[in-house]
PDB file of N, CA, C and O in Angstrom:
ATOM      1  N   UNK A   1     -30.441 -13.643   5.208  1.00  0.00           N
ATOM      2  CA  UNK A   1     -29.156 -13.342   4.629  1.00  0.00           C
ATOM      3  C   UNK A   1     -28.502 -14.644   4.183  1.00  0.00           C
ATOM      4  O   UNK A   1     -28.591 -15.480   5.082  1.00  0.00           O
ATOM      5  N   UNK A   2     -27.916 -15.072   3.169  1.00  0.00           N
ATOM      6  CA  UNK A   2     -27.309 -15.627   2.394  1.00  0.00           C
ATOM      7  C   UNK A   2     -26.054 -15.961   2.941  1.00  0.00           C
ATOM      8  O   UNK A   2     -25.390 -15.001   3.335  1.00  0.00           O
ATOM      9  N   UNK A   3     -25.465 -17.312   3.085  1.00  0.00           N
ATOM     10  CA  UNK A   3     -24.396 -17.580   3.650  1.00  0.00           C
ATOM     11  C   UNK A   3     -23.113 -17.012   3.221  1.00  0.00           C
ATOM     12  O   UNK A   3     -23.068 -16.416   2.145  1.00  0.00           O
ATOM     13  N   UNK A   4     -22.225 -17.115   3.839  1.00  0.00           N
ATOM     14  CA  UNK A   4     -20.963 -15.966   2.936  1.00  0.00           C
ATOM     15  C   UNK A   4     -19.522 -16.473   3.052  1.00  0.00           C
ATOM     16  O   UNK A   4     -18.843 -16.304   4.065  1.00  0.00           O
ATOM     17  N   UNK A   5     -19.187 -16.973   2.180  1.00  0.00           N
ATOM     18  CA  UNK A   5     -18.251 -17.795   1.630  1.00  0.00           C
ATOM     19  C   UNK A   5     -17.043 -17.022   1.460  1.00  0.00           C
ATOM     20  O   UNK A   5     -17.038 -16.016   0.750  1.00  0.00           O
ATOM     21  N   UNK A   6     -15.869 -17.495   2.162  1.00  0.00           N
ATOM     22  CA  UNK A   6     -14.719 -16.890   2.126  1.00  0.00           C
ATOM     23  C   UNK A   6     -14.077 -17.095   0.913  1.00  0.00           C
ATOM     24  O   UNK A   6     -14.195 -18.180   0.342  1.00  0.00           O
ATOM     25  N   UNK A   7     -13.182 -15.881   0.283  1.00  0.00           N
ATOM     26  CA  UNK A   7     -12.258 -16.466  -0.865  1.00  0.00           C
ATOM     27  C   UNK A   7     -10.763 -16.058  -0.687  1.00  0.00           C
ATOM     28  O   UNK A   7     -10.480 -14.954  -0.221  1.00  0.00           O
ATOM     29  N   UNK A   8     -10.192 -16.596  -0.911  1.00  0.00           N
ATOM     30  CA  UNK A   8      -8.723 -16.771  -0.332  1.00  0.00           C
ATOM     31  C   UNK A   8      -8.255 -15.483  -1.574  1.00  0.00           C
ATOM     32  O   UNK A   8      -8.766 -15.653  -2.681  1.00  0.00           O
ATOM     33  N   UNK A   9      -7.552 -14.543  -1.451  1.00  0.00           N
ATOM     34  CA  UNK A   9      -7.401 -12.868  -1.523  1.00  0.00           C
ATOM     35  C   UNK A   9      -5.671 -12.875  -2.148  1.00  0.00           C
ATOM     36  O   UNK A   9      -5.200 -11.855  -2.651  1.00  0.00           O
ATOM     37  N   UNK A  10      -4.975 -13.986  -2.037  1.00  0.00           N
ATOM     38  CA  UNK A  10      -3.510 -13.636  -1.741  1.00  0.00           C
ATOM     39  C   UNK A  10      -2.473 -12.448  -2.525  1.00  0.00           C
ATOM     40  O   UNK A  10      -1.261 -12.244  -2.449  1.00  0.00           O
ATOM     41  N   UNK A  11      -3.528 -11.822  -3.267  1.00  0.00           N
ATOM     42  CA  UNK A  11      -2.925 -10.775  -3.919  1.00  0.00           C
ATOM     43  C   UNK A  11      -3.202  -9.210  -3.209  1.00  0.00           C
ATOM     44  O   UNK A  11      -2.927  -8.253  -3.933  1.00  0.00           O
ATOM     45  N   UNK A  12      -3.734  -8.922  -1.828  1.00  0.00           N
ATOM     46  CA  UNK A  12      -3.930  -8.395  -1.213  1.00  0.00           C
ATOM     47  C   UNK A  12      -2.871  -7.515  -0.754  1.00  0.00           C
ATOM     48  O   UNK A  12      -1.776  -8.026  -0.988  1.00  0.00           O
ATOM     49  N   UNK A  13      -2.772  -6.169  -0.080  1.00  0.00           N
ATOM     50  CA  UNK A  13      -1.333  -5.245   0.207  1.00  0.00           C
ATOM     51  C   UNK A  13      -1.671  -4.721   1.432  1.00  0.00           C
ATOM     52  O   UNK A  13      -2.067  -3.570   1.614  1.00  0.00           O
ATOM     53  N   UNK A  14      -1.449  -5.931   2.634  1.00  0.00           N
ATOM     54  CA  UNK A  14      -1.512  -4.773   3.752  1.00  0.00           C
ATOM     55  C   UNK A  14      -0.396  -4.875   4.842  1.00  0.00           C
ATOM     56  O   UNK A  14      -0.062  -5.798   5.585  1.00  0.00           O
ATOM     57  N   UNK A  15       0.161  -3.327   4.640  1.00  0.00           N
ATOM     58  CA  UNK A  15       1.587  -3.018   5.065  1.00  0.00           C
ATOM     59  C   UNK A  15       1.288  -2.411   6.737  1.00  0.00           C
ATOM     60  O   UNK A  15       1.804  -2.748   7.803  1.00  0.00           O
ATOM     61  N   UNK A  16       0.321  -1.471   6.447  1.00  0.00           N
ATOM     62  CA  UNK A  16       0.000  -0.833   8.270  1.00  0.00           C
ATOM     63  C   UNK A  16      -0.003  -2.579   9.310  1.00  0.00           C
ATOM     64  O   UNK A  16      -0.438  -3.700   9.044  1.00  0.00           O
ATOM     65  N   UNK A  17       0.539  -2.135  10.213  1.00  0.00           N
ATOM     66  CA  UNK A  17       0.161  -2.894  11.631  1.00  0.00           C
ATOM     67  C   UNK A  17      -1.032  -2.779  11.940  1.00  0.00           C
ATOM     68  O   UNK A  17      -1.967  -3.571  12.059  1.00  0.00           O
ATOM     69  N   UNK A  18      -0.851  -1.257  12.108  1.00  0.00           N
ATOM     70  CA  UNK A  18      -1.812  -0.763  12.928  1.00  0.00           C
ATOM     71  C   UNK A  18      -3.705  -1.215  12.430  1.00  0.00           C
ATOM     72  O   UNK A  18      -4.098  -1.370  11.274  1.00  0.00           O
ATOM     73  N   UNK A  19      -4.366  -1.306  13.417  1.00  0.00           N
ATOM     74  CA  UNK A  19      -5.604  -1.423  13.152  1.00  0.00           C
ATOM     75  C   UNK A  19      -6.522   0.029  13.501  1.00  0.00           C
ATOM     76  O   UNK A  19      -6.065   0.771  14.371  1.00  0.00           O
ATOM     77  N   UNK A  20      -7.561   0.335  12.944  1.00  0.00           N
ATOM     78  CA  UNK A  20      -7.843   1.699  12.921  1.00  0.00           C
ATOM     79  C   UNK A  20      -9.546   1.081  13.110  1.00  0.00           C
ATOM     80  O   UNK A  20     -10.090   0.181  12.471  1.00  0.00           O
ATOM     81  N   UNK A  21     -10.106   1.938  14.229  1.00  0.00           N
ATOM     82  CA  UNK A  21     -11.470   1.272  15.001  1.00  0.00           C
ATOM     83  C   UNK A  21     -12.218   1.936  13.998  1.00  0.00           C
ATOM     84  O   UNK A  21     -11.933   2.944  13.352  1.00  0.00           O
ATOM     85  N   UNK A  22     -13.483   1.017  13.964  1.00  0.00           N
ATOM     86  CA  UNK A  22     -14.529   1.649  13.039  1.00  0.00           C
ATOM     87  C   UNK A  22     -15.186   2.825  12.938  1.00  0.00           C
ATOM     88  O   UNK A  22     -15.608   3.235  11.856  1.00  0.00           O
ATOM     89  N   UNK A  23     -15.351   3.566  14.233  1.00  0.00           N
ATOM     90  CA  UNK A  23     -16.084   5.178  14.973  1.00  0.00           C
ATOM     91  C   UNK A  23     -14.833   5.768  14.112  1.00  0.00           C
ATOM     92  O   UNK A  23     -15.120   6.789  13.488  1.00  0.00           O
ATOM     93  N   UNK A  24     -13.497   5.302  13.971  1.00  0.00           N
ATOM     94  CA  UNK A  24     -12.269   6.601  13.346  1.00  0.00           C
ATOM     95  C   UNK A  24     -12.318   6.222  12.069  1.00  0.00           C
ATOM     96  O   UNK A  24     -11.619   6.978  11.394  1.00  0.00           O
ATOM     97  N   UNK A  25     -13.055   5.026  11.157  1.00  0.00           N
ATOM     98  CA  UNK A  25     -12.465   5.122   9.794  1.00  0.00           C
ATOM     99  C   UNK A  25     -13.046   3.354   9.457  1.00  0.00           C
ATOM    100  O   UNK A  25     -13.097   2.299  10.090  1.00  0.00           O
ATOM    101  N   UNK A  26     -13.356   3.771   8.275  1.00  0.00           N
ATOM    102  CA  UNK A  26     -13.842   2.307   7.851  1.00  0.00           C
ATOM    103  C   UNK A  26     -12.913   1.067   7.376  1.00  0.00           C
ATOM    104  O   UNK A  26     -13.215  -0.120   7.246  1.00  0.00           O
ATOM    105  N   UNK A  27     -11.791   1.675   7.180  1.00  0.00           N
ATOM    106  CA  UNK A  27     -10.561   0.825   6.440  1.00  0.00           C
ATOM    107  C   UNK A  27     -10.574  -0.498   6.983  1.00  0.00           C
ATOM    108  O   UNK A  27     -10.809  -1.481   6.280  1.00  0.00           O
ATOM    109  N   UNK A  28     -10.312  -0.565   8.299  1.00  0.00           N
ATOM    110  CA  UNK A  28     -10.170  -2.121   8.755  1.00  0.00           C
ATOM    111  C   UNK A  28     -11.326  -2.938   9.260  1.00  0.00           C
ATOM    112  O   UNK A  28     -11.379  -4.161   9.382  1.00  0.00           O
ATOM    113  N   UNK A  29     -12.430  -1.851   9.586  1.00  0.00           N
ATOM    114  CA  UNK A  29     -13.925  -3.016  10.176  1.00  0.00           C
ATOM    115  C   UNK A  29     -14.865  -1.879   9.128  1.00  0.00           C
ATOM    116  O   UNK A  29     -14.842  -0.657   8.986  1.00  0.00           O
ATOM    117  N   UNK A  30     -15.616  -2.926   8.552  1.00  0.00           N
ATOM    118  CA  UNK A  30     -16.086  -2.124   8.188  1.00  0.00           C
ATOM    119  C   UNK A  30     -17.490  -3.746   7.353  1.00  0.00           C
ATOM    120  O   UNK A  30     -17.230  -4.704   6.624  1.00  0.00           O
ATOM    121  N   UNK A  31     -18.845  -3.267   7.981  1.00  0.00           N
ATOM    122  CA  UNK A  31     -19.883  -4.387   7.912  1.00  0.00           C
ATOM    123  C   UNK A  31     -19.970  -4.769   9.353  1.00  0.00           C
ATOM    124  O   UNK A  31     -19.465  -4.422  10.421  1.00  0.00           O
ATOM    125  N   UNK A  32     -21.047  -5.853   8.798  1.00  0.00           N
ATOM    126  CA  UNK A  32     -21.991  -6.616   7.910  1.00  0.00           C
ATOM    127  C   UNK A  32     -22.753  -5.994   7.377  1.00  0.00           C
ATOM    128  O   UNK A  32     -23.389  -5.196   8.066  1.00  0.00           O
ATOM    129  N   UNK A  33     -23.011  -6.072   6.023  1.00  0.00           N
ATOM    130  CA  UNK A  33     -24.136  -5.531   5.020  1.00  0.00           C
ATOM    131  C   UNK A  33     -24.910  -6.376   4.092  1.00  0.00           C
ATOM    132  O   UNK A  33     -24.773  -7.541   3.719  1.00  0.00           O
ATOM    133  N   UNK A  34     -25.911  -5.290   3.785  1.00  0.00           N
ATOM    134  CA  UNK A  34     -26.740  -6.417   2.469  1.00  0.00           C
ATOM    135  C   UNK A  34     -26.137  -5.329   0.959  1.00  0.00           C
ATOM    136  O   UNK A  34     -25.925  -4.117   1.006  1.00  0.00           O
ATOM    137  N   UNK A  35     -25.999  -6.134  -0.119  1.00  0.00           N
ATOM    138  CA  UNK A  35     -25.234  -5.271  -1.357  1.00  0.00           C
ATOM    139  C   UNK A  35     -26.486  -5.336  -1.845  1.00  0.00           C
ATOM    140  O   UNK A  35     -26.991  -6.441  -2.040  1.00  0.00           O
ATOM    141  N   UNK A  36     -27.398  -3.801  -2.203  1.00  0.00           N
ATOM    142  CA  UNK A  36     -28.859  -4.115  -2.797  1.00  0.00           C
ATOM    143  C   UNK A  36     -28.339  -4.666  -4.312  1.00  0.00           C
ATOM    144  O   UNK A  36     -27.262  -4.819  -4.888  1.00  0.00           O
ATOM    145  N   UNK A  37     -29.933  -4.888  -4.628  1.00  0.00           N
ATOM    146  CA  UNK A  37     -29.545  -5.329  -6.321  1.00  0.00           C
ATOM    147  C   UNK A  37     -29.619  -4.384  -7.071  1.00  0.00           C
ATOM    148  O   UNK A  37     -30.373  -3.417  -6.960  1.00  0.00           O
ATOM    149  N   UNK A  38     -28.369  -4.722  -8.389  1.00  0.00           N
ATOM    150  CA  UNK A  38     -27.285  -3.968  -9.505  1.00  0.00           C
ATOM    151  C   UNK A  38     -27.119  -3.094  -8.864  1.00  0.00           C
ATOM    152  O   UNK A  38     -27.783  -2.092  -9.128  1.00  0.00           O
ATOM    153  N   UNK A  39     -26.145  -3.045  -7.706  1.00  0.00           N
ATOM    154  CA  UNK A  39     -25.257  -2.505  -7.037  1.00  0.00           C
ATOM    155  C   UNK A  39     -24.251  -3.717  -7.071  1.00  0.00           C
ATOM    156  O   UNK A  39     -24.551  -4.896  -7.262  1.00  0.00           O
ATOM    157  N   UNK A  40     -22.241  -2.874  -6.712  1.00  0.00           N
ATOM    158  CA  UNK A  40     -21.571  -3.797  -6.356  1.00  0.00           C
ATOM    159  C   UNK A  40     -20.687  -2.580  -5.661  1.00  0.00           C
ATOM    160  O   UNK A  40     -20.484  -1.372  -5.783  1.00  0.00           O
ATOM    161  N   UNK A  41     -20.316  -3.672  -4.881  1.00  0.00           N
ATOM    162  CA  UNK A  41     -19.242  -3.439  -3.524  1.00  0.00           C
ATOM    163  C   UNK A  41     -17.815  -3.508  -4.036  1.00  0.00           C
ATOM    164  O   UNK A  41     -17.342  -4.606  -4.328  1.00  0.00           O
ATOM    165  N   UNK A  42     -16.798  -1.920  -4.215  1.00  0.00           N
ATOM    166  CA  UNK A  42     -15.576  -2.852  -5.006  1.00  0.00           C
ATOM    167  C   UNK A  42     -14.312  -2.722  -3.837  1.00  0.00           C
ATOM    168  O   UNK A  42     -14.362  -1.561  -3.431  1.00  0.00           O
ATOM    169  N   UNK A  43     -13.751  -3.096  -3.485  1.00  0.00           N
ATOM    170  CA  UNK A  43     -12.107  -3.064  -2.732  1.00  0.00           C
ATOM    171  C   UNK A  43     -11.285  -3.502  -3.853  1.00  0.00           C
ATOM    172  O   UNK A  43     -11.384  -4.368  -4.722  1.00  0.00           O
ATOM    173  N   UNK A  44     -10.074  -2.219  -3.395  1.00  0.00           N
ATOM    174  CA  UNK A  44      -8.539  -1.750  -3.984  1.00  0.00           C
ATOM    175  C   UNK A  44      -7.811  -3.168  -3.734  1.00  0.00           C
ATOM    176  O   UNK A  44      -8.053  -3.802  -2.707  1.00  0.00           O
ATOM    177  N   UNK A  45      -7.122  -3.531  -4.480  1.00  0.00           N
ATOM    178  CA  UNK A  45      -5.997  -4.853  -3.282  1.00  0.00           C
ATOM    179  C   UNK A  45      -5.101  -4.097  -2.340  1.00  0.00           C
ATOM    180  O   UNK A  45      -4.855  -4.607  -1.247  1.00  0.00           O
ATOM    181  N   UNK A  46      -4.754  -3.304  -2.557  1.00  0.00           N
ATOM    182  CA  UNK A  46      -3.647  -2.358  -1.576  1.00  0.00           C
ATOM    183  C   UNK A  46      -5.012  -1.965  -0.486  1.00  0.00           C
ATOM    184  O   UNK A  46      -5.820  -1.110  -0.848  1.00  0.00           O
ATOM    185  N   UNK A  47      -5.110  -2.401   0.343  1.00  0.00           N
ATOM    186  CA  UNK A  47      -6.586  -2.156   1.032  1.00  0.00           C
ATOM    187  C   UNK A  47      -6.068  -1.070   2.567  1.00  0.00           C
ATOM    188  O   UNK A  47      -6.872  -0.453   3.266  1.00  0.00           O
ATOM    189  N   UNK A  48      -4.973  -1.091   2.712  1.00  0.00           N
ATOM    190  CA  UNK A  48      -4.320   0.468   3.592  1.00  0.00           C
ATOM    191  C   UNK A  48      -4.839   1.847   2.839  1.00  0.00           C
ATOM    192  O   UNK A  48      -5.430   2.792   3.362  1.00  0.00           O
ATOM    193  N   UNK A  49      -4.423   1.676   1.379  1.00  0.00           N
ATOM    194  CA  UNK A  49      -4.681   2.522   0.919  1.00  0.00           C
ATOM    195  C   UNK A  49      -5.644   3.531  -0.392  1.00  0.00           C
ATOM    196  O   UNK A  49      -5.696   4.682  -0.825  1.00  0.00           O
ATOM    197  N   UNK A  50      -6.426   1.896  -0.645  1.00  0.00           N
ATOM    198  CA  UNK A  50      -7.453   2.696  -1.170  1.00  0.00           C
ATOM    199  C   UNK A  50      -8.541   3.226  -0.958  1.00  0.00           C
ATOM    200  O   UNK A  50      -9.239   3.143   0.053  1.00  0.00           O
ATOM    201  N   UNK A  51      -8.699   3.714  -1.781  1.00  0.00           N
ATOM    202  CA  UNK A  51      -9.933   4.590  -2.094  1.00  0.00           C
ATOM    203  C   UNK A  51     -11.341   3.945  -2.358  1.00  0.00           C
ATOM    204  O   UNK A  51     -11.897   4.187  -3.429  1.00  0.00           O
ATOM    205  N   UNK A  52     -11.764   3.372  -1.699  1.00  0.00           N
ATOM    206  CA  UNK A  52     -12.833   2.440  -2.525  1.00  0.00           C
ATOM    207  C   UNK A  52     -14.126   1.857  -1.946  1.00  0.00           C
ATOM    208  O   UNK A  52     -14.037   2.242  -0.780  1.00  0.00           O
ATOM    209  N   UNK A  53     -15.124   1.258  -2.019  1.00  0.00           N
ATOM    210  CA  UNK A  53     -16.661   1.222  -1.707  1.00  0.00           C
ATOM    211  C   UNK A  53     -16.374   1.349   0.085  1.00  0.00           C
ATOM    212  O   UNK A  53     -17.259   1.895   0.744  1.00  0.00           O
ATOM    213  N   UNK A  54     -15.668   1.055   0.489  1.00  0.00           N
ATOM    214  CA  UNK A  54     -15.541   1.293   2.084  1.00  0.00           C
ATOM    215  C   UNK A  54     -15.757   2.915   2.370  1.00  0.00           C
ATOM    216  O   UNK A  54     -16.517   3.407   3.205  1.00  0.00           O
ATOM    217  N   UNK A  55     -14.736   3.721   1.296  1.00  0.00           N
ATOM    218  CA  UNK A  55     -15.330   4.866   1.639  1.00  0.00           C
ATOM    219  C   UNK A  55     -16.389   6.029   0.508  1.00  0.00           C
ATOM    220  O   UNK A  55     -16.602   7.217   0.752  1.00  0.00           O
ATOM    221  N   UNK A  56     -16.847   5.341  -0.572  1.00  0.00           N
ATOM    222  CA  UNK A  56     -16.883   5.943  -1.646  1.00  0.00           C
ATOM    223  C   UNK A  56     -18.572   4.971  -1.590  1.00  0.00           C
ATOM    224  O   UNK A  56     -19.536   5.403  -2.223  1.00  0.00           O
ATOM    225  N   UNK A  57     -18.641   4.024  -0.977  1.00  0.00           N
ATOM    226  CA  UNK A  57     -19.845   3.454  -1.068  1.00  0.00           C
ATOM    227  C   UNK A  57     -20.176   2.859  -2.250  1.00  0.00           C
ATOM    228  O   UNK A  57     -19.717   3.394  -3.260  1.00  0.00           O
ATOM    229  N   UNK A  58     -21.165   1.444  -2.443  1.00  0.00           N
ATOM    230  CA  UNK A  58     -22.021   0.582  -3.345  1.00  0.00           C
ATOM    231  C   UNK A  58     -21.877   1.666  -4.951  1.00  0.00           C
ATOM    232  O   UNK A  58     -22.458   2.731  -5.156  1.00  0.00           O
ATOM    233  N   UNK A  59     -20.987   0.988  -5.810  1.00  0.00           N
ATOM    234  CA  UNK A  59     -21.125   0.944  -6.744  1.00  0.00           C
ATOM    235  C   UNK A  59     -22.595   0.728  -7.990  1.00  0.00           C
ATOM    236  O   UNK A  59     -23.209  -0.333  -8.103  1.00  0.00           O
ATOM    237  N   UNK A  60     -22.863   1.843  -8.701  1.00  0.00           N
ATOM    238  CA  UNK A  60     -24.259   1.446 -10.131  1.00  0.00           C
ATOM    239  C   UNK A  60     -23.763   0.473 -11.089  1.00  0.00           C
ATOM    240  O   UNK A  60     -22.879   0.722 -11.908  1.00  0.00           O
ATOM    241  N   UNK A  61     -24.381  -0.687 -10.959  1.00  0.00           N
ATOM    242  CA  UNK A  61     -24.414  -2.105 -12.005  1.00  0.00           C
ATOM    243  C   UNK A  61     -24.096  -1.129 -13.393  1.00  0.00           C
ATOM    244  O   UNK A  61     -23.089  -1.439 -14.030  1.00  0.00           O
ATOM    245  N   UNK A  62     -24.829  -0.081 -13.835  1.00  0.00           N
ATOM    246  CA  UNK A  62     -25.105   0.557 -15.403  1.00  0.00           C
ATOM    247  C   UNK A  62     -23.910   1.472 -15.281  1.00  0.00           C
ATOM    248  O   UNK A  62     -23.857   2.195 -16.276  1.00  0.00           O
ATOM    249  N   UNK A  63     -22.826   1.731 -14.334  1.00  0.00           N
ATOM    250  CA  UNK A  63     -21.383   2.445 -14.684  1.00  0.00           C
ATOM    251  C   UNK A  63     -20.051   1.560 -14.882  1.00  0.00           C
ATOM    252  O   UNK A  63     -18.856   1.812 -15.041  1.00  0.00           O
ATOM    253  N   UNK A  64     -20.743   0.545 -14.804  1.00  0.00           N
ATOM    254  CA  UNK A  64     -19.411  -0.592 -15.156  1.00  0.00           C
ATOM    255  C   UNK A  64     -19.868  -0.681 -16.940  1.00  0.00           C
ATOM    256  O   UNK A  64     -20.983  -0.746 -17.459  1.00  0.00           O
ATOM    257  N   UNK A  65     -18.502  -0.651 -17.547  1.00  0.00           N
ATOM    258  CA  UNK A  65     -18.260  -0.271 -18.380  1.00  0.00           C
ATOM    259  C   UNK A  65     -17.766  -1.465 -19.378  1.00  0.00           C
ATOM    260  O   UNK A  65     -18.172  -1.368 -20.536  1.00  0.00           O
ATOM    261  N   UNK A  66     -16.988  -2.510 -19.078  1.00  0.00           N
ATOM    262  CA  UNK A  66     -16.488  -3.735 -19.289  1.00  0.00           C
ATOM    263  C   UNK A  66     -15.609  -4.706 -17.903  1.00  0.00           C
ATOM    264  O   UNK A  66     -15.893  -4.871 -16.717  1.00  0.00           O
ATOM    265  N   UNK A  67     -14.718  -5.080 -18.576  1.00  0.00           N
ATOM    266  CA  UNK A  67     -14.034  -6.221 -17.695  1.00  0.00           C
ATOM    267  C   UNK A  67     -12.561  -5.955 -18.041  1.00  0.00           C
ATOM    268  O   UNK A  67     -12.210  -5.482 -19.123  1.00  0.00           O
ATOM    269  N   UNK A  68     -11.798  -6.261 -17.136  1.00  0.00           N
ATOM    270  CA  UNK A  68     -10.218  -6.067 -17.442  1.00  0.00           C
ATOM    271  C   UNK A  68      -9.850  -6.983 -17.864  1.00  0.00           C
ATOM    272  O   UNK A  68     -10.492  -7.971 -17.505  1.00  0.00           O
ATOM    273  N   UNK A  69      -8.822  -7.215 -18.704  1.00  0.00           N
ATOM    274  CA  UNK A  69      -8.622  -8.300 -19.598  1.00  0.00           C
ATOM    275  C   UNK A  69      -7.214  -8.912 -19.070  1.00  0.00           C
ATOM    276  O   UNK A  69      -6.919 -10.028 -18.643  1.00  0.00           O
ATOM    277  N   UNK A  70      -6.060  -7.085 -19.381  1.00  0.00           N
ATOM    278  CA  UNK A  70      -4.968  -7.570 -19.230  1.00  0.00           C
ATOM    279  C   UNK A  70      -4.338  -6.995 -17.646  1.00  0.00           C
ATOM    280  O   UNK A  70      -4.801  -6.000 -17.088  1.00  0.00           O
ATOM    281  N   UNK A  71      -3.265  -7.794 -17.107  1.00  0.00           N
ATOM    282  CA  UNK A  71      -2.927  -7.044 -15.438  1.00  0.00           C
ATOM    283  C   UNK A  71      -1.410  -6.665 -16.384  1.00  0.00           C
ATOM    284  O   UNK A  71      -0.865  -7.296 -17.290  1.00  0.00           O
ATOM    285  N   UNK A  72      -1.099  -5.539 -15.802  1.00  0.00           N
ATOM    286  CA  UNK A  72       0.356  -5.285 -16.485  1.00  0.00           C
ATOM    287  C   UNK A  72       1.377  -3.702 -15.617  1.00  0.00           C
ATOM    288  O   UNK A  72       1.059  -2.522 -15.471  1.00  0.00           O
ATOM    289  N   UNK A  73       2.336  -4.303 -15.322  1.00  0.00           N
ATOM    290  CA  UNK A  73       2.789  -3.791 -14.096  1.00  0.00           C
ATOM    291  C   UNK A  73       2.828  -4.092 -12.619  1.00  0.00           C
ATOM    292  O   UNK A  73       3.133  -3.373 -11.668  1.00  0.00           O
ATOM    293  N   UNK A  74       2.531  -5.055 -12.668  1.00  0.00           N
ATOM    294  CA  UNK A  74       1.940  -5.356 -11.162  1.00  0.00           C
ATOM    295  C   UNK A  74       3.605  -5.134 -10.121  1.00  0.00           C
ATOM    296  O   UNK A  74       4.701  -5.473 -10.566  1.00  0.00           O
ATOM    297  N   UNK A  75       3.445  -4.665  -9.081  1.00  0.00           N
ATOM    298  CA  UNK A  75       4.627  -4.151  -8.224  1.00  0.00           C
ATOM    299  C   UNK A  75       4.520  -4.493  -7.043  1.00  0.00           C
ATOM    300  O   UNK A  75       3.920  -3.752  -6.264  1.00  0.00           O
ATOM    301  N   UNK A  76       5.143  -5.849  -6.560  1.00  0.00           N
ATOM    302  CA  UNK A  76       5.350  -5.690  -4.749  1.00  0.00           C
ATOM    303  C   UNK A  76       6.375  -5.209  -4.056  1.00  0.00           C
ATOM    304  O   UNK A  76       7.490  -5.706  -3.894  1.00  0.00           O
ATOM    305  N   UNK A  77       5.793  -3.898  -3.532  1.00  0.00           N
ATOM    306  CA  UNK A  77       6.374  -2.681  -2.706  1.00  0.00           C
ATOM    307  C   UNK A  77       7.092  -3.154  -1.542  1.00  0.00           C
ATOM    308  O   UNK A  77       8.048  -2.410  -1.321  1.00  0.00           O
ATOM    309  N   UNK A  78       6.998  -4.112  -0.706  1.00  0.00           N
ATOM    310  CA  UNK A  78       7.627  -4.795   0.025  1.00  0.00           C
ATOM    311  C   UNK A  78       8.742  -5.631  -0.825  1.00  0.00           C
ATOM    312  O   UNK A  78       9.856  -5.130  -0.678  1.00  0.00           O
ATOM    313  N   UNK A  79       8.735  -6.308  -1.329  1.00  0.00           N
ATOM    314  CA  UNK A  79       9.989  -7.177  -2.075  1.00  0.00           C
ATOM    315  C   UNK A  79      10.580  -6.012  -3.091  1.00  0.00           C
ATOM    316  O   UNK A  79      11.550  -6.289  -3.797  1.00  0.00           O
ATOM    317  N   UNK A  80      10.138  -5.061  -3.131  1.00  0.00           N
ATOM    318  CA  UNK A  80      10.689  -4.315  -4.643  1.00  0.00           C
ATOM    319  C   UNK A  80      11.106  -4.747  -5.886  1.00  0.00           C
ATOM    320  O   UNK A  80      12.139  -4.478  -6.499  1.00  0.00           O
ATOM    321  N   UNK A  81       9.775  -5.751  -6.306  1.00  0.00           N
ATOM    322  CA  UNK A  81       9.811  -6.341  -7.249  1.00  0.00           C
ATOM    323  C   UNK A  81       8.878  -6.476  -8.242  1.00  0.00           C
ATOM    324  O   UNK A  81       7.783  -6.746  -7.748  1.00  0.00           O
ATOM    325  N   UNK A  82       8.855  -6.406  -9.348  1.00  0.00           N
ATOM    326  CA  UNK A  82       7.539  -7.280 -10.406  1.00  0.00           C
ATOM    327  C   UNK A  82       7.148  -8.412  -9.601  1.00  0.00           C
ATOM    328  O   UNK A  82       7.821  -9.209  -8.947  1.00  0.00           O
ATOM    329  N   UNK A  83       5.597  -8.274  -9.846  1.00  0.00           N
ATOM    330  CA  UNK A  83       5.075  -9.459  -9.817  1.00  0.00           C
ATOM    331  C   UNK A  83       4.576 -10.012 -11.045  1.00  0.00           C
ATOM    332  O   UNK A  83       3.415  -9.728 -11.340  1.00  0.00           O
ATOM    333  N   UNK A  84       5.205 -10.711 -11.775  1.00  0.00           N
ATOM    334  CA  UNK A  84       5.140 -11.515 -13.528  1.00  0.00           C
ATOM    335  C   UNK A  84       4.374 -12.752 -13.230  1.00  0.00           C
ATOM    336  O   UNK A  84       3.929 -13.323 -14.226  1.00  0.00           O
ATOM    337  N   UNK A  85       4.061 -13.422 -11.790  1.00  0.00           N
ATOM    338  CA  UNK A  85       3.011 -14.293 -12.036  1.00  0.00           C
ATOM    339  C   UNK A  85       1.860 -13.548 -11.856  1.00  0.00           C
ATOM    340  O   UNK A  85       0.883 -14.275 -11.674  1.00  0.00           O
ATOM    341  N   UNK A  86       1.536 -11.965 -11.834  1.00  0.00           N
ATOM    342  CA  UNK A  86       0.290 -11.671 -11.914  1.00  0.00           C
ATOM    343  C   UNK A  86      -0.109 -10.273 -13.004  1.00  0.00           C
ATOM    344  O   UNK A  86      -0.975  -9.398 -12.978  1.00  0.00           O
ATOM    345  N   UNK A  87       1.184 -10.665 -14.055  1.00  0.00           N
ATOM    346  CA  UNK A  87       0.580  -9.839 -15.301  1.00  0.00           C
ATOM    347  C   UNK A  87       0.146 -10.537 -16.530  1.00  0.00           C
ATOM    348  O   UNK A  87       0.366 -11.748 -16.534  1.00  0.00           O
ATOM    349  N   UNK A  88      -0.369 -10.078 -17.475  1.00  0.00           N
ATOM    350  CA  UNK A  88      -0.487 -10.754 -18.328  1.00  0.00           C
ATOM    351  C   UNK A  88      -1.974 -11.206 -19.042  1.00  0.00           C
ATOM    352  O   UNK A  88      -2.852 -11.134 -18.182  1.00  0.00           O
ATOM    353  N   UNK A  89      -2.423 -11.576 -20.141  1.00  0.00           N
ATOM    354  CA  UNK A  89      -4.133 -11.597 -20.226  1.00  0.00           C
ATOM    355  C   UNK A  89      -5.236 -12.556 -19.133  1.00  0.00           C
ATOM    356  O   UNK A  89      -4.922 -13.708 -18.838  1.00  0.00           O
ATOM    357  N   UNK A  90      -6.026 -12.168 -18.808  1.00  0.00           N
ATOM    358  CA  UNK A  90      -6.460 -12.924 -17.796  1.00  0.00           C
ATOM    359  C   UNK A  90      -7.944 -13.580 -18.437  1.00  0.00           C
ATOM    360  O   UNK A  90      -8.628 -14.343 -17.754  1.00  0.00           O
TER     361      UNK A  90
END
């Protein structure tokens, strides 16, 4: 296995306290894995509440479709505010 390099996330949304054990739900532990090849692994940033390879499982390389270009709307629900340093073409 391939060493695994942290990347600093700071656009991340997690509002629960609470931690939820892996036997009840994958949301908060959830791994160690291998991602086979043209497969990808995707997480929501709101990570309380999405929907996403944690429970929906390894993404097909051939259903990605393009790349997002522009972020627009972005909303922190805690400050009740725009976030304008994270809209815009990327």
């Amino acid at each position: 296995m391939e060493p695994v390099t942290p990347i600093n996330e700071n656009y991340t949304v997690f509002i629960d306290k609470y931690i939820i054990s892996q036997k009840d739900n994958p949301r908060d532990n959830y791994g160690p894995f291998v991602i086979p090849n043209d497969k990808y692994f995707v997480l929501g940033d709101n990570r309380d509440e999405s929907d996403d390879s944690r429970y929906e499982g390894f993404l097909d390389k051939d259903l990605i479709l393009g790349k997002a270009l522009v972020i627009y709307g972005s909303f922190d629900s805690i400050k009740n505010e725009r976030r304008k340093e994270r809209e815009g073409i990327k």
